[in-house]
DRENDO-1510 file (C-alpha; in Angstrom, 1 decimal, always signed):
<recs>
REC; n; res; u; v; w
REC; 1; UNK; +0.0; +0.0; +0.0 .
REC; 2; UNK; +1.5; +3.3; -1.3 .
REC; 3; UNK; +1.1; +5.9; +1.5 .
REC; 4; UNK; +2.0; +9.9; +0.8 .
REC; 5; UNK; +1.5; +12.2; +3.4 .
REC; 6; UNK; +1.8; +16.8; +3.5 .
REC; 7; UNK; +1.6; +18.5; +6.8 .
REC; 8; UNK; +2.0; +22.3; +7.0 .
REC; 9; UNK; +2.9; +24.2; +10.1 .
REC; 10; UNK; +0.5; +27.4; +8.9 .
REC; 11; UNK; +0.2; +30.0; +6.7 .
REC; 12; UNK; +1.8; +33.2; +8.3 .
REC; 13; UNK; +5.7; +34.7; +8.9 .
REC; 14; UNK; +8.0; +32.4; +10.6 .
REC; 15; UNK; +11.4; +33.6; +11.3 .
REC; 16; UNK; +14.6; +32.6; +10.0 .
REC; 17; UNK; +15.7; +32.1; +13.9 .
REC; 18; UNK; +13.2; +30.0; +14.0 .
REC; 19; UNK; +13.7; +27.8; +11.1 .
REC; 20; UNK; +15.6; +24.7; +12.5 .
REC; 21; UNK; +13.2; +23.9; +15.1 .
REC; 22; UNK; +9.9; +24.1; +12.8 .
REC; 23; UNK; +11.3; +21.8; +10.2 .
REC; 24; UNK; +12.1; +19.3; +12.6 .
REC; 25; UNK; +8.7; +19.7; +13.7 .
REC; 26; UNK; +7.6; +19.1; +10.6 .
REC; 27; UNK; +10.2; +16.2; +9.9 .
REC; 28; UNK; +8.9; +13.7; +13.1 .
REC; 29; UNK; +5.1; +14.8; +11.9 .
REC; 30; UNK; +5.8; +13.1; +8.4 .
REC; 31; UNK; +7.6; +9.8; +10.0 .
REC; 32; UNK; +5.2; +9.4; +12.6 .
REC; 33; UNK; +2.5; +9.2; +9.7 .
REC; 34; UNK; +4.9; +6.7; +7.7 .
REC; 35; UNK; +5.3; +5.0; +10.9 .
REC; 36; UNK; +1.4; +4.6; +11.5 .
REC; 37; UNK; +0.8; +3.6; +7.9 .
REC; 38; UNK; +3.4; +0.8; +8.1 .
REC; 39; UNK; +1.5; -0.7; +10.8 .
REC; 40; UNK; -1.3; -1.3; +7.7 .
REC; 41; UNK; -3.1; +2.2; +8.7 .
REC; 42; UNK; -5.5; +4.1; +6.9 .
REC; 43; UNK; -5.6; +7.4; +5.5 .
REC; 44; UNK; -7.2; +8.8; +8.5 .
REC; 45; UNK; -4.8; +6.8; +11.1 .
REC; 46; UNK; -1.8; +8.8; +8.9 .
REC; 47; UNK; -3.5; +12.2; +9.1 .
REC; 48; UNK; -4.3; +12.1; +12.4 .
REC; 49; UNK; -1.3; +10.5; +13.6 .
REC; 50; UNK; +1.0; +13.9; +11.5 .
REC; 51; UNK; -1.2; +16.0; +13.5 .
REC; 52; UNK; -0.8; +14.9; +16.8 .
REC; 53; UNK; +3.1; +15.8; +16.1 .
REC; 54; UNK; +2.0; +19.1; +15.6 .
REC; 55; UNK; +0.2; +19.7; +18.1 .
REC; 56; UNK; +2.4; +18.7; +20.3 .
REC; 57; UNK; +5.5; +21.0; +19.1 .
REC; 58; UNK; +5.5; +24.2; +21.1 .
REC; 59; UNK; +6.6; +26.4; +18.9 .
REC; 60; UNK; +3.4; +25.8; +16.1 .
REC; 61; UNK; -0.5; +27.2; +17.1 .
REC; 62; UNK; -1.9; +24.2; +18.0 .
REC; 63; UNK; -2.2; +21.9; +20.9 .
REC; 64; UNK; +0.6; +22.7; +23.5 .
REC; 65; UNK; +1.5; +26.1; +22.7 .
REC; 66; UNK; -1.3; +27.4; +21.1 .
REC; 67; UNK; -1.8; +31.3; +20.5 .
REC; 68; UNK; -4.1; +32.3; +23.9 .
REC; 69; UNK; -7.3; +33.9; +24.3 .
REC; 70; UNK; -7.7; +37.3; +25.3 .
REC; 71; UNK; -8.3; +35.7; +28.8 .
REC; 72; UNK; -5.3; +34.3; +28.7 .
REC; 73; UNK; -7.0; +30.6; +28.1 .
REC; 74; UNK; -6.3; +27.9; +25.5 .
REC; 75; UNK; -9.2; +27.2; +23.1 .
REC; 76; UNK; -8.4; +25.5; +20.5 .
REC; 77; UNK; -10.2; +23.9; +17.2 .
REC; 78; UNK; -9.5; +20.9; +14.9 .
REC; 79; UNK; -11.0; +18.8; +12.3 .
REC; 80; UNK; -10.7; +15.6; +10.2 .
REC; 81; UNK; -12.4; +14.3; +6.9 .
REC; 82; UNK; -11.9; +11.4; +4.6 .
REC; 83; UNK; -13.0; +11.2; +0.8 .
REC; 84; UNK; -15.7; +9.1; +1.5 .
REC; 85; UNK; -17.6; +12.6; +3.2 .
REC; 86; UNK; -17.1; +11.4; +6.8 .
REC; 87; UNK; -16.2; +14.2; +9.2 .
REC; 88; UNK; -15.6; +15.3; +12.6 .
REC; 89; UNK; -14.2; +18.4; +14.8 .
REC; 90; UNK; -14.1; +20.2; +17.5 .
REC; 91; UNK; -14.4; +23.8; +18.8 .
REC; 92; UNK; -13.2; +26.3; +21.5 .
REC; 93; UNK; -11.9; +23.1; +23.3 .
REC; 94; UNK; -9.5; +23.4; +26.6 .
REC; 95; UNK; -8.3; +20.8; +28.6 .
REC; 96; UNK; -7.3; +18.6; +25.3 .
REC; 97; UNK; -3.6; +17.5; +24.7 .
REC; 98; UNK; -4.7; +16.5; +21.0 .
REC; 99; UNK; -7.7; +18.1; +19.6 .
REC; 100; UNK; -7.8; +16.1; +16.2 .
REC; 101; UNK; -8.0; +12.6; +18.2 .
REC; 102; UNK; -11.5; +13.8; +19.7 .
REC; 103; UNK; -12.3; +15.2; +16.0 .
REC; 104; UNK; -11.8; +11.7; +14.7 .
REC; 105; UNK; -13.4; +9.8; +17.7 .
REC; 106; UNK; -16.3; +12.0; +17.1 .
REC; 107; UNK; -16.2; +11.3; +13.1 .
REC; 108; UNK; -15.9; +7.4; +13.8 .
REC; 109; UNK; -19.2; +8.2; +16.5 .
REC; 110; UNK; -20.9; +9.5; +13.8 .
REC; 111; UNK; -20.9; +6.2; +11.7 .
REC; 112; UNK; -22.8; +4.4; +14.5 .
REC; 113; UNK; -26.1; +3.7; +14.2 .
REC; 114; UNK; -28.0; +5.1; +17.2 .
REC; 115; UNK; -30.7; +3.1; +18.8 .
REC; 116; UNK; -33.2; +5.4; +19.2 .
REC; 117; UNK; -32.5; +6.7; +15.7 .
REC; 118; UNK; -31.0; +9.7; +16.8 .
REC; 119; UNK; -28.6; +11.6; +14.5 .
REC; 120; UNK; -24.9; +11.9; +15.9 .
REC; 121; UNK; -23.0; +15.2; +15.9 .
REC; 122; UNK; -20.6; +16.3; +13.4 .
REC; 123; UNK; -18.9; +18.6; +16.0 .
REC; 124; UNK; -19.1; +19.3; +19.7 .
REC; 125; UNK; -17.7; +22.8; +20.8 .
REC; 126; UNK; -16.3; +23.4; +23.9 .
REC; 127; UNK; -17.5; +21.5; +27.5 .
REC; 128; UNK; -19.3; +19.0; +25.1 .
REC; 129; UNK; -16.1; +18.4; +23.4 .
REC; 130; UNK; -14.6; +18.0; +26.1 .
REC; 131; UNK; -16.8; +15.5; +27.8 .
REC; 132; UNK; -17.2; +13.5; +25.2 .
REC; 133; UNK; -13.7; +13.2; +25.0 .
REC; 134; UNK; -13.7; +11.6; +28.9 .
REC; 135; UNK; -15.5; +9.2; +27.6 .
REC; 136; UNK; -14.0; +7.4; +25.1 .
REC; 137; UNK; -10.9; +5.3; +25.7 .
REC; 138; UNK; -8.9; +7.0; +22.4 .
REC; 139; UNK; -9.2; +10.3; +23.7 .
REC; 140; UNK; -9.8; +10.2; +28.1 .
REC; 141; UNK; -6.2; +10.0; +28.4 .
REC; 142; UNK; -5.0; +12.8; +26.7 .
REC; 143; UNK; -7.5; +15.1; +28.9 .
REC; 144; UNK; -5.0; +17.7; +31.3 .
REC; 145; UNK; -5.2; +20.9; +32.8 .
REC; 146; UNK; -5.8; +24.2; +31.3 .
REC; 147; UNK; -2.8; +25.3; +32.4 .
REC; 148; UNK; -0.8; +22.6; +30.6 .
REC; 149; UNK; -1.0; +23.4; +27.2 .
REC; 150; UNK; +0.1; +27.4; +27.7 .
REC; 151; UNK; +3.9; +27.3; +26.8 .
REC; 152; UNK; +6.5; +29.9; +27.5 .
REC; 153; UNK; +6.7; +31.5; +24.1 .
REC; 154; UNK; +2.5; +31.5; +24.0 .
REC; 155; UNK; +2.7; +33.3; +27.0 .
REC; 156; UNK; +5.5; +35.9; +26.4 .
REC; 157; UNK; +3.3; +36.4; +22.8 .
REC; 158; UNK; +0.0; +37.1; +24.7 .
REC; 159; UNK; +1.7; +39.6; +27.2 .
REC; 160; UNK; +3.3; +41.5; +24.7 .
REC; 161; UNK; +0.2; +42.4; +22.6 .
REC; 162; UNK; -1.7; +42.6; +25.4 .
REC; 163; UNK; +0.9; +45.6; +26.7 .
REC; 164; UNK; +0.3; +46.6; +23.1 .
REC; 165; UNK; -3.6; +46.7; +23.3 .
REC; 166; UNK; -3.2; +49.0; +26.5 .
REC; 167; UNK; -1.0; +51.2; +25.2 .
REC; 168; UNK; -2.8; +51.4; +21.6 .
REC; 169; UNK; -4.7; +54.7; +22.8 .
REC; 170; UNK; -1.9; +56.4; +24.2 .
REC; 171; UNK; +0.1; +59.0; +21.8 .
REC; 172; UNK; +3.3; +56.7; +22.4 .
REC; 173; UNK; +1.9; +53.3; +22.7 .
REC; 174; UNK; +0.6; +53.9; +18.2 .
REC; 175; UNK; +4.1; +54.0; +17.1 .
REC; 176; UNK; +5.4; +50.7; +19.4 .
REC; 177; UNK; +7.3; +48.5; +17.3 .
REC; 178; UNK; +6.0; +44.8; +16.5 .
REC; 179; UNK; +7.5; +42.2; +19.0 .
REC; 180; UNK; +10.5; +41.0; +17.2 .
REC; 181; UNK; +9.3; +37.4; +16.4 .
REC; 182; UNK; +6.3; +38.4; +15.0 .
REC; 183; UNK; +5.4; +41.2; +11.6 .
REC; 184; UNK; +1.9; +41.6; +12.7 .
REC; 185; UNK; -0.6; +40.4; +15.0 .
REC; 186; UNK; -2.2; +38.9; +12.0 .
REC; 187; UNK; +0.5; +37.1; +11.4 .
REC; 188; UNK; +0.9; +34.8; +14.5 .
REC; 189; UNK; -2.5; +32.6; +13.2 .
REC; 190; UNK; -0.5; +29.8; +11.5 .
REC; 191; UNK; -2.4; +26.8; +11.8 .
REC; 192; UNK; -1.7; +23.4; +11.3 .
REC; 193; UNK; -2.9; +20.7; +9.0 .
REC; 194; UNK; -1.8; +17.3; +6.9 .
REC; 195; UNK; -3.2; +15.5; +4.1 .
REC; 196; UNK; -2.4; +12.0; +2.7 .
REC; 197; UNK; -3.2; +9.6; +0.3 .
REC; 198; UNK; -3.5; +5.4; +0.7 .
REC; 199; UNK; -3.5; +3.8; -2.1 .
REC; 200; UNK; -5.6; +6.7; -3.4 .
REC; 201; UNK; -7.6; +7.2; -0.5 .
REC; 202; UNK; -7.7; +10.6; +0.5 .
REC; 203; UNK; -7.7; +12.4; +4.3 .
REC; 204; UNK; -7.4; +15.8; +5.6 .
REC; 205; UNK; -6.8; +17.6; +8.7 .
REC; 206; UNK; -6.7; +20.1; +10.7 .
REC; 207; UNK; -5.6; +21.9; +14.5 .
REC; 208; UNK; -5.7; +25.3; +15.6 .
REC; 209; UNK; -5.5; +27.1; +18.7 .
REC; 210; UNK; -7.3; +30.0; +16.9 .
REC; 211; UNK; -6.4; +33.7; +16.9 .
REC; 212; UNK; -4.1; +35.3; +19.2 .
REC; 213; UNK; -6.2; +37.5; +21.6 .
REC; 214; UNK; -9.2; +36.0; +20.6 .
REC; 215; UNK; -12.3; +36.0; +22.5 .
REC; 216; UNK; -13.7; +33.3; +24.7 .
REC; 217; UNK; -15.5; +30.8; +22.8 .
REC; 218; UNK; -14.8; +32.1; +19.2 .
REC; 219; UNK; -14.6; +28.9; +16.3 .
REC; 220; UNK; -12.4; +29.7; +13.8 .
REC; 221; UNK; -12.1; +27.5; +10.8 .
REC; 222; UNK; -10.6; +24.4; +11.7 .
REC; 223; UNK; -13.8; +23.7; +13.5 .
REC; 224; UNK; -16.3; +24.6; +10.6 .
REC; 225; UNK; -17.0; +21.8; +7.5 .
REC; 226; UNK; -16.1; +23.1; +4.3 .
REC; 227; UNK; -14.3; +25.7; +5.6 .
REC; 228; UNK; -10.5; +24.2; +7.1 .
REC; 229; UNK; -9.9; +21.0; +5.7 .
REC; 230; UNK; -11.8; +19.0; +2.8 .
REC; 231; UNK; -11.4; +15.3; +0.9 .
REC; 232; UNK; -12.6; +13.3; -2.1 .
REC; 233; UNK; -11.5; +10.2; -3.5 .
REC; 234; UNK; -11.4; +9.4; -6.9 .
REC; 235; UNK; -14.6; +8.6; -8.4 .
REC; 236; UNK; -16.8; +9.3; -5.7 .
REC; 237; UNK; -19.2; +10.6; -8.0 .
REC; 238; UNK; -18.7; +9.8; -11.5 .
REC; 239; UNK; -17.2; +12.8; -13.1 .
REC; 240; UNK; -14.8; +12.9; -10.1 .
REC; 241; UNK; -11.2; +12.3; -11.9 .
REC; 242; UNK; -8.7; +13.8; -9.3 .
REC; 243; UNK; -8.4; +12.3; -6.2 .
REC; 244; UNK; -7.8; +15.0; -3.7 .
REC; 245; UNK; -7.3; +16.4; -0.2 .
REC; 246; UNK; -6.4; +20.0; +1.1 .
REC; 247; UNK; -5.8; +21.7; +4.8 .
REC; 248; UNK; -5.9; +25.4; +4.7 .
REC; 249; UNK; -4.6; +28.3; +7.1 .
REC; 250; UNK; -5.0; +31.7; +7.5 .
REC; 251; UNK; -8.0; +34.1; +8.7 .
REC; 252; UNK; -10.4; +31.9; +10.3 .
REC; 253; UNK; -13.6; +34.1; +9.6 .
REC; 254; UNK; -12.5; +34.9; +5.9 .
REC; 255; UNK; -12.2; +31.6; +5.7 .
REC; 256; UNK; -14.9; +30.2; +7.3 .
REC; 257; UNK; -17.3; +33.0; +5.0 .
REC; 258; UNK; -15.8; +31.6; +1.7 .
REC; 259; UNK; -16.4; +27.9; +2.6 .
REC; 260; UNK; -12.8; +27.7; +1.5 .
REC; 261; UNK; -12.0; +24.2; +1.6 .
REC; 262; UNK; -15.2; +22.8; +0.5 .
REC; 263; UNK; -15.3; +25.2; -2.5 .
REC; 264; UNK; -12.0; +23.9; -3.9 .
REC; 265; UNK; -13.3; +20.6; -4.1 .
REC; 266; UNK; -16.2; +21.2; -5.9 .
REC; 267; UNK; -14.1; +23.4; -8.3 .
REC; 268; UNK; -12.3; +20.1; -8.9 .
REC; 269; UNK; -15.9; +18.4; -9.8 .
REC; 270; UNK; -16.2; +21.2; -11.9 .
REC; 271; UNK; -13.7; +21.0; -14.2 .
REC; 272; UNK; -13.6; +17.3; -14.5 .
REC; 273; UNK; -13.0; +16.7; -18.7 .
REC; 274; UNK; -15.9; +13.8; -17.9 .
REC; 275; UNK; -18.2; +16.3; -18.2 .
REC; 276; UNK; -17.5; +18.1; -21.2 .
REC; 277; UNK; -15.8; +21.4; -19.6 .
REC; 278; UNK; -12.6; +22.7; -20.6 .
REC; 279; UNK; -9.9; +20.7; -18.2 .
REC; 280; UNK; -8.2; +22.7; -15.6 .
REC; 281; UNK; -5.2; +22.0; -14.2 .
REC; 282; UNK; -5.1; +21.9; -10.4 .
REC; 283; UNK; -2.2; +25.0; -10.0 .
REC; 284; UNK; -5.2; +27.3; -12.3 .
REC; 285; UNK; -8.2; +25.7; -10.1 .
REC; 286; UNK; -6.7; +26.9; -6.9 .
REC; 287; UNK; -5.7; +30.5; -7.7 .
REC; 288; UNK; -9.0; +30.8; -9.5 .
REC; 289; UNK; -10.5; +29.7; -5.9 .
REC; 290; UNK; -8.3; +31.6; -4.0 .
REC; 291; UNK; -8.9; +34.7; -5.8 .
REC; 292; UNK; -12.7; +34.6; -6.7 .
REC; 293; UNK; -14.1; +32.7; -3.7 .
REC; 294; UNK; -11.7; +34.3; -1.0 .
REC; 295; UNK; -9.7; +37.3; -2.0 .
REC; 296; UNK; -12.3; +39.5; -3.6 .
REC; 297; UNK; -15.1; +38.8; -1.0 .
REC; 298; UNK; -12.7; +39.6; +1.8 .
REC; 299; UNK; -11.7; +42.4; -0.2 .
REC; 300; UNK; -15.6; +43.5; +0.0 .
REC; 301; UNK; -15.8; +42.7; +3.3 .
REC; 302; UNK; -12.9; +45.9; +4.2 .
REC; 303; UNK; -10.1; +43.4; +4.3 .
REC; 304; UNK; -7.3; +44.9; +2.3 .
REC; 305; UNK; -4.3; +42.0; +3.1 .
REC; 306; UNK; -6.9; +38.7; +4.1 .
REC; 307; UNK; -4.9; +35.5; +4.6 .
REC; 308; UNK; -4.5; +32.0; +3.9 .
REC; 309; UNK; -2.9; +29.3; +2.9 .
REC; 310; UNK; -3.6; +26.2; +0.9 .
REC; 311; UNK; -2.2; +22.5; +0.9 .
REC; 312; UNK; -3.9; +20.4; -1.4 .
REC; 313; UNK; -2.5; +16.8; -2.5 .
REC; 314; UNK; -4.3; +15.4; -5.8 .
REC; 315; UNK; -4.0; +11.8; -6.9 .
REC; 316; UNK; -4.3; +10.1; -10.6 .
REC; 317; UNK; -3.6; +7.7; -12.2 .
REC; 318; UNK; -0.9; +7.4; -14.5 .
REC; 319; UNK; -0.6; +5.8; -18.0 .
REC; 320; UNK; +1.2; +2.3; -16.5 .
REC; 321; UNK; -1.3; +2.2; -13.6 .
REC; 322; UNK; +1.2; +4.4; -11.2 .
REC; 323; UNK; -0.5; +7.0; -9.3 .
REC; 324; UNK; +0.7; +10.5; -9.7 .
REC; 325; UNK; +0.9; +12.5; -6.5 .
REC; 326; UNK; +1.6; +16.2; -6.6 .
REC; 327; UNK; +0.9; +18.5; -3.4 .
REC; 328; UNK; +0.2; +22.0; -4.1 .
REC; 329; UNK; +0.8; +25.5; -2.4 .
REC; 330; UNK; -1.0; +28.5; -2.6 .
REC; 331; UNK; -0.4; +31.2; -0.5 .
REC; 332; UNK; -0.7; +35.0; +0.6 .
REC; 333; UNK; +0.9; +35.5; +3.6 .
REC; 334; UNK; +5.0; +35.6; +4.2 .
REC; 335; UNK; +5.8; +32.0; +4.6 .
REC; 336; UNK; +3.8; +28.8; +4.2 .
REC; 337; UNK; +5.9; +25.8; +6.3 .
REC; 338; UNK; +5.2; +22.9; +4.5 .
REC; 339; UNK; +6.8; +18.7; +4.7 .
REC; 340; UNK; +6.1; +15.9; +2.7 .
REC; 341; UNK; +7.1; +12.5; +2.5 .
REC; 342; UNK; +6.1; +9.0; +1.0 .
REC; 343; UNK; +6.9; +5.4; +1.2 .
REC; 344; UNK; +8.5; +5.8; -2.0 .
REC; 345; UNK; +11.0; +8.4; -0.8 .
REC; 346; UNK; +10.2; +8.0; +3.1 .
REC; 347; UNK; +12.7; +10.9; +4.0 .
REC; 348; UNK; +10.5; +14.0; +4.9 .
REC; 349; UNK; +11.6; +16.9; +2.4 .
REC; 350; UNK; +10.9; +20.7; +4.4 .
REC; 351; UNK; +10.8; +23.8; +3.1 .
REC; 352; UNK; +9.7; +27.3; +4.8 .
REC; 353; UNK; +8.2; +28.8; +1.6 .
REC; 354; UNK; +8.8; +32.6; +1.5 .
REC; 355; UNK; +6.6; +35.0; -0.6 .
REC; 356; UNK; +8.9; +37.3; -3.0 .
REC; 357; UNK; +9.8; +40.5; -1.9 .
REC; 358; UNK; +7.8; +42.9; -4.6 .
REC; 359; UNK; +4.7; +40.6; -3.7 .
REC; 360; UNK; +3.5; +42.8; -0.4 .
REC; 361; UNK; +0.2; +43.7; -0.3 .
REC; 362; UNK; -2.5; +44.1; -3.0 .
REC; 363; UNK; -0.6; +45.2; -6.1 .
REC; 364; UNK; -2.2; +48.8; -7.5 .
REC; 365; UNK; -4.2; +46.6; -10.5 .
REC; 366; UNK; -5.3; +45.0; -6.8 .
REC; 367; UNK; -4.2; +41.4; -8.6 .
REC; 368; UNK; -4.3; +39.2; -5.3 .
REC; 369; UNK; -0.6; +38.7; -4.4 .
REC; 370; UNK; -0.6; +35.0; -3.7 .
REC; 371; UNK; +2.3; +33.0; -4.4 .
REC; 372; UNK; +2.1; +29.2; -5.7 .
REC; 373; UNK; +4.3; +26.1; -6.2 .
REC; 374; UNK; +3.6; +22.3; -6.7 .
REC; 375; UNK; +6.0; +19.4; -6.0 .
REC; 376; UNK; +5.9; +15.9; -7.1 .
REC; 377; UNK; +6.1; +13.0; -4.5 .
</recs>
């Protein structure tokens, strides 16, 4: 069984300084997936088993280390979905070491039949989530304290804006400079997400801790369906040709308004040649999604710069019955941190993915500046 997994550690700015320690990050995310999927796992086990990495990394916004509310709290959100339209998440959760296990305990609850006839949840936000979570075996162990999943650098982030925010009114306090590992507020959102394919199976994930300074209970998108993550195999439906998985980042409510994730595969259905549509290659469908379904209705909304970031993997097959893998990046932000890896080359390839310089901001034509790259696995 060929296995091919992407994780990304957000879409955002991540510093050279901190370069070493994300890719590593990144690096035990994709053999702990290759590791789970030589132990005869399935799509899912591999995306969920990246994310829990991820999660657990303190220096990524997700899990231990997550960006803090404006309480000073960890909420966080996560999703997971597999190309057979199964799905589960979780919202505004605290007290969880690894949000995407109780997103995929609550999608695998969701394909029981209730007694009663009842009709499961897709997601369960914050005590709920929680609770359910105590009582399942998968997940009751990786319940801790609130306290536990704050890290030093979350912290020393969330008392510096928070100085900021005090000061903002002052005559001094609008000229402070940004805290040096940071550009913007904006751009300390980078959430986490994998996608994989087994043998042609497709999965997708996804883990936030949300925005920093956020409010108490907010959802961003890694807790919405159709919005953070999306999936579909191959022939689902008939005029499906492309196989394929993506896990975005960015701007949560932007986002979550565009149905971001959702309307990229559909765009795929689309533009399927079954139908008798002009083909479309995957690198024209996602900047044609990025720009009509997300940049120019932010842009009406009264967001100048909105972010996000896109990792989609797409599966064919080839001419001599080899599937063709190819994972995507699309981008607006900085930096996109991405990994990949496969059981045909099993050592994980990282990259920190940097915007060019002269692409800052909305160009004067306001063409969307968002950067894009593929790579074949």
């Amino acid at each position: 069984m060929e296995t091919f997994v992407a994780v990304h550690g957000g879409a955002g700015y991540h510093s050279f300084t901190a370069e070493k320690e994300l890719k590593q990050a990144l690096r035990l995310a994709c053999n702990n997936a290759l590791l789970v999927a030589s132990s005869a796992g399935s799509s899912l086990d591999v995306t969920e088993a990246a994310i829990t990495v991820l999660e657990d990394a303190p220096n990524l916004n997700a899990g231990f280390g997550s960006n803090l509310t404006f309480e000073g709290n960890v909420e966080c959100d996560a999703a997971i979905m597999d190309g057979n339209n199964h799905w589960g998440s979780v919202g505004a959760v605290s007290g969880v070491k690894n949000p995407i296990r109780v997103a995929r305990a609550i999608l695998e609850y969701s394909q029981v039949p209730d007694p009663l006839g009842r009709i499961p949840p897709l997601t369960l936000v914050s005590s709920g989530a929680r609770s359910f979570a105590s009582k399942h075996l998968h997940t009751s162990s990786g319940l801790v304290g609130e306290g536990a999943l704050i890290s030093d650098r979350a912290r020393d982030r969330w008392v510096q804006w928070k100085d900021r925010l005090s000061s903002a009114s002052t005559e001094e306090g609008t000229n402070l400079p940004p805290p040096p590992d940071s550009e913007s507020l904006h751009d300390s959102q980078d959430t986490v997400g994998a996608v994989a394919s087994c043998s042609g199976n497709m999965s997708a994930g996804v883990s936030s801790g949300g925005l920093l300074l956020k409010m108490e209970g907010r959802c961003g998108e890694a807790a919405m369906f159709g919005a953070g993550c999306w999936a579909q195999n191959k022939n689902i439906r008939p005029q499906v040709q492309i196989g394929m998985a993506c896990s975005v980042s960015g701007t949560g409510e932007y986002i979550t308004r565009s149905g971001l994730a959702k309307a990229l595969g559909k765009s795929f259905e689309a533009f399927s040649p079954s139908d008798g549509s002009e083909y479309m290659d995957p690198h024209t469908i996602m900047q044609q999604v990025l720009v009509d379904e997300f940049w120019k209705p932010s842009q009406d909304l009264g967001e100048p710069n909105p972010s996000a970031g896109i990792l989609l993997m797409t599966y064919e097959d080839g001419d001599d019955n080899t599937p063709i893998v190819r994972v995507w990046c699309g981008f607006t932000t900085p930096t996109f941190l991405v990994a990949y890896a496969s059981t045909r080359n099993p050592i994980p390839k990282t990259l920190i993915l940097r915007r060019p310089k002269d692409m800052v901001g909305a160009h004067a034509d306001k063409k969307a500046p968002i950067y894009m790259t593929a790579f074949s696995l």
